[in-house]
C-alpha positions as CSV (number, residue, x, y, z in Angstrom):
1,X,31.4,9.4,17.2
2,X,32.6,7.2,20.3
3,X,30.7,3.8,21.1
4,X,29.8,5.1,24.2
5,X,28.3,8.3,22.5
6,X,26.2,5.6,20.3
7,X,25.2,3.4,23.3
8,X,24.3,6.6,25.3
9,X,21.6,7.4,22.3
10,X,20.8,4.0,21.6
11,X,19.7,3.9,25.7
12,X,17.8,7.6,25.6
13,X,15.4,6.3,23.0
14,X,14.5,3.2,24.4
15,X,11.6,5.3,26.6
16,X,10.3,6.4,23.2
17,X,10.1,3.4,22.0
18,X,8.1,2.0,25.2
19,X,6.1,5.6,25.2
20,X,5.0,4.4,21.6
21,X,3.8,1.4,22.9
22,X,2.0,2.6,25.1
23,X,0.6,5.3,22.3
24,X,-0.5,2.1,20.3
25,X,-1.7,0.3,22.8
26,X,-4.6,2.9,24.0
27,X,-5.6,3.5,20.3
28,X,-5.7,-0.6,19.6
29,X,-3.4,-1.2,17.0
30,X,-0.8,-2.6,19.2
31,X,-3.1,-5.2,21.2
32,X,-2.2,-7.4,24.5
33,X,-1.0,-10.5,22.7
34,X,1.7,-8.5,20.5
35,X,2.9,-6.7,23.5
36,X,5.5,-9.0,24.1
37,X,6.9,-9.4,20.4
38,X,6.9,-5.7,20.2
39,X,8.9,-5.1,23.5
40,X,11.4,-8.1,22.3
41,X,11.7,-6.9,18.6
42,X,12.1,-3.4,18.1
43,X,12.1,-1.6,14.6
44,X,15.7,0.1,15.4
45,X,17.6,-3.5,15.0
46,X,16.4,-3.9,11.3
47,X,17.2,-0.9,9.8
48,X,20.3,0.0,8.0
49,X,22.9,3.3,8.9
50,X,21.3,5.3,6.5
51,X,18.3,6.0,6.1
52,X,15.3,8.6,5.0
53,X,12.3,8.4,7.5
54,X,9.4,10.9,6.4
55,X,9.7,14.4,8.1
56,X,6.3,15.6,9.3
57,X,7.7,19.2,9.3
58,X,9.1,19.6,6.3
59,X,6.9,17.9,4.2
60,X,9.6,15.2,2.5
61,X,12.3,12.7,3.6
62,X,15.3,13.5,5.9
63,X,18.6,11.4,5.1
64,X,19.9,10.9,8.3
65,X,22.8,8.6,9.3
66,X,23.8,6.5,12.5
67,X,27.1,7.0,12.1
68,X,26.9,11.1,11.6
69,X,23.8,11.7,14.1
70,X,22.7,8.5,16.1
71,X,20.5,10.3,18.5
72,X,18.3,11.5,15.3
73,X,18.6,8.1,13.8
74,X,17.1,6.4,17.2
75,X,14.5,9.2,17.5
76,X,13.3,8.3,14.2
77,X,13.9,4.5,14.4
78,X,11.6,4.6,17.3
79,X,8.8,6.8,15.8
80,X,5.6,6.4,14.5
81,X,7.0,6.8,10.9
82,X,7.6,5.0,7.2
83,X,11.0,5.0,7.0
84,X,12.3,4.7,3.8
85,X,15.6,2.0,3.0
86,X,15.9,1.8,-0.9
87,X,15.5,4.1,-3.6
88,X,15.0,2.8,-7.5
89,X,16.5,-0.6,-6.3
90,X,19.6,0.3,-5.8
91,X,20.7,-0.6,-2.5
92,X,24.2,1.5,-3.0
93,X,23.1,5.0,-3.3
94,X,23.0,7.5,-0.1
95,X,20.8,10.0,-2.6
96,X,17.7,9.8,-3.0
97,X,16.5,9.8,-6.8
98,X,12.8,9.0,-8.0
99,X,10.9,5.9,-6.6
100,X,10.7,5.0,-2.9
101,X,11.5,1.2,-3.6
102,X,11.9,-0.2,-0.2
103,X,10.9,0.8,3.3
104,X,9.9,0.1,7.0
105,X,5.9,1.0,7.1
106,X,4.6,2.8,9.8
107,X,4.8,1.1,13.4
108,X,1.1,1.8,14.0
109,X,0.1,0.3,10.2
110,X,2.4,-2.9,10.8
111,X,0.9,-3.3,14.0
112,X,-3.1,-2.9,13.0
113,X,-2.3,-5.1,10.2
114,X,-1.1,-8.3,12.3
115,X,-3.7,-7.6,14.3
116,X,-6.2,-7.3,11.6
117,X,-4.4,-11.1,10.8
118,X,-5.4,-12.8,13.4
119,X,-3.4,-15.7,13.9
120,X,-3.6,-18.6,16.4
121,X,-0.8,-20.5,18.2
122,X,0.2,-22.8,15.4
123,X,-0.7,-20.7,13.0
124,X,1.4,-21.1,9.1
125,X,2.2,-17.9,7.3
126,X,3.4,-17.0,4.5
127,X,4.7,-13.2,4.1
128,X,4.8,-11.3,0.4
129,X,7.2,-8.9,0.8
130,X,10.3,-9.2,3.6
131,X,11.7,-5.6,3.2
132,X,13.4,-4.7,6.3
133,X,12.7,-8.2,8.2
134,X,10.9,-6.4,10.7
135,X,7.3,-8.0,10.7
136,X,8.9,-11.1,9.2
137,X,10.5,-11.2,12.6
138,X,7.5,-10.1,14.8
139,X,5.3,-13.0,13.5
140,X,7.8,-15.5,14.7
141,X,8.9,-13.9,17.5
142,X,5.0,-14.9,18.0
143,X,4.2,-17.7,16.2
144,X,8.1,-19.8,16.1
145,X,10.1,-19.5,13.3
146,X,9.3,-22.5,11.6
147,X,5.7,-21.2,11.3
148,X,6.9,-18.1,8.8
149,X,7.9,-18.3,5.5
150,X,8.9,-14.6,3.8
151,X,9.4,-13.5,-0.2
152,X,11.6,-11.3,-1.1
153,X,12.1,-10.3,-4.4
154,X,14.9,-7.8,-4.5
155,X,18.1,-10.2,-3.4
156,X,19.5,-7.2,-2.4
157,X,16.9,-6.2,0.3
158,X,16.5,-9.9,0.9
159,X,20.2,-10.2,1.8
160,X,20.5,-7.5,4.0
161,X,16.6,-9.2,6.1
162,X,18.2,-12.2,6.5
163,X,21.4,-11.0,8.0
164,X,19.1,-9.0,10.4
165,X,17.0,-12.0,10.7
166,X,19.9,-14.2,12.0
167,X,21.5,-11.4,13.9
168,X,18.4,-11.2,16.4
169,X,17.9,-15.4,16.3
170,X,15.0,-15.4,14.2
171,X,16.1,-17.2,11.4
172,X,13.2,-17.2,8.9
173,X,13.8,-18.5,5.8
174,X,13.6,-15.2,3.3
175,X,12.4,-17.0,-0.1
176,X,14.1,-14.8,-3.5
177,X,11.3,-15.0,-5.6
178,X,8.2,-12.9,-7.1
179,X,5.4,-13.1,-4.2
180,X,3.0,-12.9,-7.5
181,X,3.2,-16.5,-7.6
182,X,3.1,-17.4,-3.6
183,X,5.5,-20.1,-2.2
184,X,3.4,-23.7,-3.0
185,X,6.6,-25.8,-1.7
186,X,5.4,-24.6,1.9
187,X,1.4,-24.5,1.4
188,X,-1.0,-25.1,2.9
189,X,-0.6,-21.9,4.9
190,X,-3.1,-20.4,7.7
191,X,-2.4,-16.7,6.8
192,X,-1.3,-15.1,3.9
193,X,-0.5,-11.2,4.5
194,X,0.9,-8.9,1.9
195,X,3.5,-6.1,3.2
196,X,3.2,-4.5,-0.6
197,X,0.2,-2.9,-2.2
198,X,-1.7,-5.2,-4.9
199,X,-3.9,-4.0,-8.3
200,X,-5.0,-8.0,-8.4
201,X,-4.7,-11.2,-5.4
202,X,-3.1,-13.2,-7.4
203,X,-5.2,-16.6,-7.6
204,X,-2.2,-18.3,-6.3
205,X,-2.6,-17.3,-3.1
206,X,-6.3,-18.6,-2.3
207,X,-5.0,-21.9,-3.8
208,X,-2.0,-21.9,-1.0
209,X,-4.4,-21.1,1.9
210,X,-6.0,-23.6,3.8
211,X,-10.0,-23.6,3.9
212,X,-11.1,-21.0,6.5
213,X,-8.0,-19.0,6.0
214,X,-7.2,-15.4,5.9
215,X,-5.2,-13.6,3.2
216,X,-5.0,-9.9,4.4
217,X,-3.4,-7.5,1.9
218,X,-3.3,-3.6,0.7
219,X,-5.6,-3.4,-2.7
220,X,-6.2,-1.0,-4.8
221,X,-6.8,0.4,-8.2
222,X,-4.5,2.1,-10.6
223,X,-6.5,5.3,-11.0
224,X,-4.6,6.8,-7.6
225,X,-1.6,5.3,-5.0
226,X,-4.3,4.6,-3.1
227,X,-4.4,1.1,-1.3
228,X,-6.9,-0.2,0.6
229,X,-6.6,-3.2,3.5
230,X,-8.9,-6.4,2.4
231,X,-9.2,-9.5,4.3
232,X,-10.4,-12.3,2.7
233,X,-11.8,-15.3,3.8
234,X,-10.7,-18.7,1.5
235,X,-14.0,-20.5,1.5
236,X,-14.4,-24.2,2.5
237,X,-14.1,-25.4,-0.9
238,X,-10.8,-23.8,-1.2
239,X,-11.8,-22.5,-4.5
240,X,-12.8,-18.8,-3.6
241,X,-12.1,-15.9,-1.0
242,X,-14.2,-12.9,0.4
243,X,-14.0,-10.3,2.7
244,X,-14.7,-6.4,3.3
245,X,-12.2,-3.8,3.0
246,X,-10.6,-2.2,6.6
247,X,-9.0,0.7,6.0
248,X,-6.8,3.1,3.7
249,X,-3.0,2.8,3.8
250,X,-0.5,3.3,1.3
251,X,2.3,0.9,-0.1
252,X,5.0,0.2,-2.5
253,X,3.7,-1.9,-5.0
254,X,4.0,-5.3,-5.9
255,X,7.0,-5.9,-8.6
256,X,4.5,-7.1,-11.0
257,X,1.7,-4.7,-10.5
258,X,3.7,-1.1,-10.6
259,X,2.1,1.4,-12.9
260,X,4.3,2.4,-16.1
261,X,3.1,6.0,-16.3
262,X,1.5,6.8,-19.4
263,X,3.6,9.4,-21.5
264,X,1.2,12.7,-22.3
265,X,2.2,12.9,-26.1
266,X,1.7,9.6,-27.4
267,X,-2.1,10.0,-26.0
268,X,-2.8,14.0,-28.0
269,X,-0.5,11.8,-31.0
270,X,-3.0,9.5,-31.3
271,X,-6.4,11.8,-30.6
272,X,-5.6,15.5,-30.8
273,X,-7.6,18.4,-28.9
274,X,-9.4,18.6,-32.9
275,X,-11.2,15.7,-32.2
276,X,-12.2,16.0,-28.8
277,X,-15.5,16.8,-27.8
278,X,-16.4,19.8,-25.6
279,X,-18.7,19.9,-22.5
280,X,-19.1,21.6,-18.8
281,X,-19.4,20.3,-15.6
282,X,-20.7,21.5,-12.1
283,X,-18.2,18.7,-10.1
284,X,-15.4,20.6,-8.6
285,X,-11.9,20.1,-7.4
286,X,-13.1,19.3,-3.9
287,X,-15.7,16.5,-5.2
288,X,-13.1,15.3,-7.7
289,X,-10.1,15.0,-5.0
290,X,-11.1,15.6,-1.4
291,X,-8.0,14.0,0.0
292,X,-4.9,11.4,-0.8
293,X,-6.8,9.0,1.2
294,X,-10.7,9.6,0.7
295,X,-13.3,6.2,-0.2
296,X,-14.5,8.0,-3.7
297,X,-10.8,7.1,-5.1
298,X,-11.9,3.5,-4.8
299,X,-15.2,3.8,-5.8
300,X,-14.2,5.9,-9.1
301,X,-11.0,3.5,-9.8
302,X,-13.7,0.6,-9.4
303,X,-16.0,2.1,-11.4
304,X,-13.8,4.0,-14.4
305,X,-11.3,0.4,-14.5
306,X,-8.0,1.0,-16.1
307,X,-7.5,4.5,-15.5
308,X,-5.3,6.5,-13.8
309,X,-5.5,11.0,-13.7
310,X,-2.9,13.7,-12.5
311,X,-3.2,17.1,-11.4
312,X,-1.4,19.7,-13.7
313,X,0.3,23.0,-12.3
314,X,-2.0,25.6,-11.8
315,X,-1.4,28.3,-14.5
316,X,-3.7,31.7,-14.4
317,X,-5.7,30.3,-12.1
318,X,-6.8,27.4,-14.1
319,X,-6.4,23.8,-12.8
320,X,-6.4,21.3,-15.7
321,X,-6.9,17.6,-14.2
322,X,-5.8,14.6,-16.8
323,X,-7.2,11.4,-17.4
324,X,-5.8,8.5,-19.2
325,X,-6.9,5.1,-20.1
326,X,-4.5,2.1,-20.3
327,X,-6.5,0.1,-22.4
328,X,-6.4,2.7,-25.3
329,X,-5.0,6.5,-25.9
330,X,-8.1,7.8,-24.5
331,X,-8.0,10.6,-22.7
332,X,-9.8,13.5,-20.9
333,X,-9.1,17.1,-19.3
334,X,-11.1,19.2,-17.0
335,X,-10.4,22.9,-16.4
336,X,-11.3,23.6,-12.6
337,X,-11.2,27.8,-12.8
338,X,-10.3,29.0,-9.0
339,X,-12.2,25.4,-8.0
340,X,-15.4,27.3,-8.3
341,X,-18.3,27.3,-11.1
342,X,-18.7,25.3,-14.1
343,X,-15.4,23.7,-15.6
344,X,-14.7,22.9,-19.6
345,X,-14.0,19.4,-20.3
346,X,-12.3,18.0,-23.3
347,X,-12.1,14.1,-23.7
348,X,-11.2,12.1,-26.7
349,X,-11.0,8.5,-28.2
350,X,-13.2,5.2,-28.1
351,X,-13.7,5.7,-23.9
352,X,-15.2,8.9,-22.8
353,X,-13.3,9.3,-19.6
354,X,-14.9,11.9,-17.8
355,X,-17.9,10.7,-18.4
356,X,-17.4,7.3,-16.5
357,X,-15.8,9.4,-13.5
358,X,-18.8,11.8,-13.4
359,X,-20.7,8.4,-13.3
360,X,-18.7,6.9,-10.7
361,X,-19.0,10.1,-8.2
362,X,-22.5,10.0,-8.9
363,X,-23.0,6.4,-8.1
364,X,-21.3,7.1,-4.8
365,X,-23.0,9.8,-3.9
366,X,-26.5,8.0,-5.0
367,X,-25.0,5.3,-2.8
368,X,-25.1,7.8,0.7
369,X,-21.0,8.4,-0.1
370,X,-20.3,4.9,1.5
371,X,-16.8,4.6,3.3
372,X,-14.5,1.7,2.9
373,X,-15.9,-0.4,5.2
374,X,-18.9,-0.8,2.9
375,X,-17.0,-2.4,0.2
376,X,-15.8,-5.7,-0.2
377,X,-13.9,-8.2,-2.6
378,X,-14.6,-11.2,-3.9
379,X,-11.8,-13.1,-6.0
380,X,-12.4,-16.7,-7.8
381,X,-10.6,-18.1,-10.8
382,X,-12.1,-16.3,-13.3
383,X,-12.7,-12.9,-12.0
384,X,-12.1,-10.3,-8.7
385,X,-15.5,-8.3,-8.0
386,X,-15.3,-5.2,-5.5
387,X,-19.1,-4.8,-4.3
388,X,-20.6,-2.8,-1.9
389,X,-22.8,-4.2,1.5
390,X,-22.6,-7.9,0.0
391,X,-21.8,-9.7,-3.0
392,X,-24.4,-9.6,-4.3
393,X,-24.1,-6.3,-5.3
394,X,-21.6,-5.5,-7.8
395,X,-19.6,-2.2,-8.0
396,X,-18.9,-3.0,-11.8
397,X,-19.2,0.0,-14.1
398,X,-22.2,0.4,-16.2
399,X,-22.1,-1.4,-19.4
């Protein structure tokens, strides 16, 4: 393709990229005082030839290439899309294989969440999770460079942010180290904010803050990929944060907090369907799973802890739906019939796992279905509480 051919698409998309601007603007997540970062950093200039940004239309991600079709890869740079960068942590393949393992979030999602961060002039920050450099550079397009501080983990991905980093003059130093553990060299910082989902704020990260800070970061549980946006508050004492939850997103995980899926057969190895008891139920599929991103998922993962289900093919018209316990082999399987009347449910060992999510639905439910912005989190030392309304009301599963 000639340069001109590459300059000529680079130019046509720059209207897209203002028209989404202006698309994030009049629905808030873009607000007035990240206009000008926005319009000085765009997306486009930190992502690599190739990548594979999520196709509305068909359902999946598109591998598309700069080199091969630069007016698709501009259109899509420029887009209100996750773009994914890595796959299984290998920077070198062009194929997608299993796990989405590095990415450029949505522009609407990267905008809400620095402006759910609020920072001041002045303000010290301290990113987990670099990825494509993008936000890293947004926040000191805003705030100066020497006011940022990023963790990478992967030195790959970290490699390729700084280059990026450097390329546009926003050199931030790009730390290679496990954001589980913060970055105390440069503490105390004003803002902490996450850029990868969390099942636990690590305690180092209220230590690092200053008193009155913010630490703003997607949480969830393991029972779905389902993360939630909290924003704590570090108390004055420095020795505690609170805060409610926002809103649902979805993120690659934390190095240290990914889920190591449970393998089926070890769990009917160590309790087979013999010594499972038998029972029916009236909840159906649509109470049990009325969307990827509904607020029962984190009222039954904080309720039923340490669990995580799956939805088998449907087979004859039956839907079987597993539950698993990764604290023990326990386990548990409903059999939704056409999602309509009363399903059989088989669980077995020490936990009885359907009936803690029967609980859990019910407790929402009792509760008026609350949304997110009902819950909250509270994380000291010793122990992170979810509660609902105020902290002094516990979501903790019944004893």
């Amino acid at each position: 393709m000639p340069r001109s051919d590459h300059r000529a698409a680079a130019r046509s998309t720059d209207a897209v990229w203002s028209a989404l601007a202006r698309a994030l603007f009049a629905r808030q997540d873009l607000t007035s005082d990240w206009v000008p970062s926005f319009a000085a950093v765009p997306r486009s200039a930190f992502l690599p030839d190739v990548i594979w940004p999520y196709d509305p239309g068909r359902g999946d991600h598109v591998r598309i290439s700069r080199l091969d079709e630069p007016a698709a890869w501009h259109t899509y740079a420029h887009s209100d899309l996750p773009i994914v960068t890595q796959w299984d942590e290998n920077s070198d393949t062009h194929t997608p294989l299993v796990e989405p393992t590095s990415s450029a979030s949505m522009p609407s999602i990267t905008m809400s969440m620095l402006r759910d961060l609020d920072v001041q002039a002045g303000s010290r920050v301290l990113e987990i999770g670099t990825g494509t450099g993008w936000s890293t550079a947004l926040l000191a397009h805003r705030l100066g460079r020497r006011n940022v501080i990023s963790i990478e983990v992967d030195a790959s991905v970290a490699a390729r942010a700084r280059v990026s980093l450097r390329r546009i003059g926003l050199p931030v130093p790009v730390v290679g180290t496990d954001g589980l553990h913060g970055h105390p060299t440069g503490a105390p910082y004003d803002r902490i904010i996450a850029t990868c989902g969390v099942r636990t704020i690590p305690y180092a990260w209220v230590e690092q803050s200053r008193a009155g800070g913010l630490i703003l970061a997607p949480w969830g549980t393991h029972y779905a990929p389902l993360d939630v946006t909290v924003r704590l508050t570090v108390a004055d004492d420095g020795r505690s944060a609170s805060g409610r939850f926002l809103g649902p997103v979805e993120f690659t995980k934390l190095r240290a907090h990914r889920l190591a899926w449970p393998n089926h057969q070890d769990y009917l190895d160590a309790y087979g369907f013999a010594s499972a008891t038998k029972s029916l139920t009236s909840v159906t599929t649509t109470d049990l799973d009325t969307g990827r991103f509904e607020p029962s998922r984190l009222a039954i993962g904080t309720r039923v802890p340490d669990c995580v289900h799956a939805l088998a093919p449907v087979r004859g018209g039956v839907q079987p739906v597993w539950f698993y316990s990764l604290t023990d082999k326990s386990w548990a399987v409903v059999l939704f019939r056409n999602g309509a009347g009363l399903a059989t449910v088989r669980q077995a060992g020490p936990r009885h796992l359907w009936s803690e999510v029967e609980e859990a639905l019910s407790w929402w439910r009792d509760a008026g279905r609350p949304g997110f912005e009902r819950f909250g989190l509270t994380v000291t030392a010793e122990e992170q509480t979810v509660w609902l309304d105020a902290p002094s009301n516990p979501c903790r599963p019944p004893t």
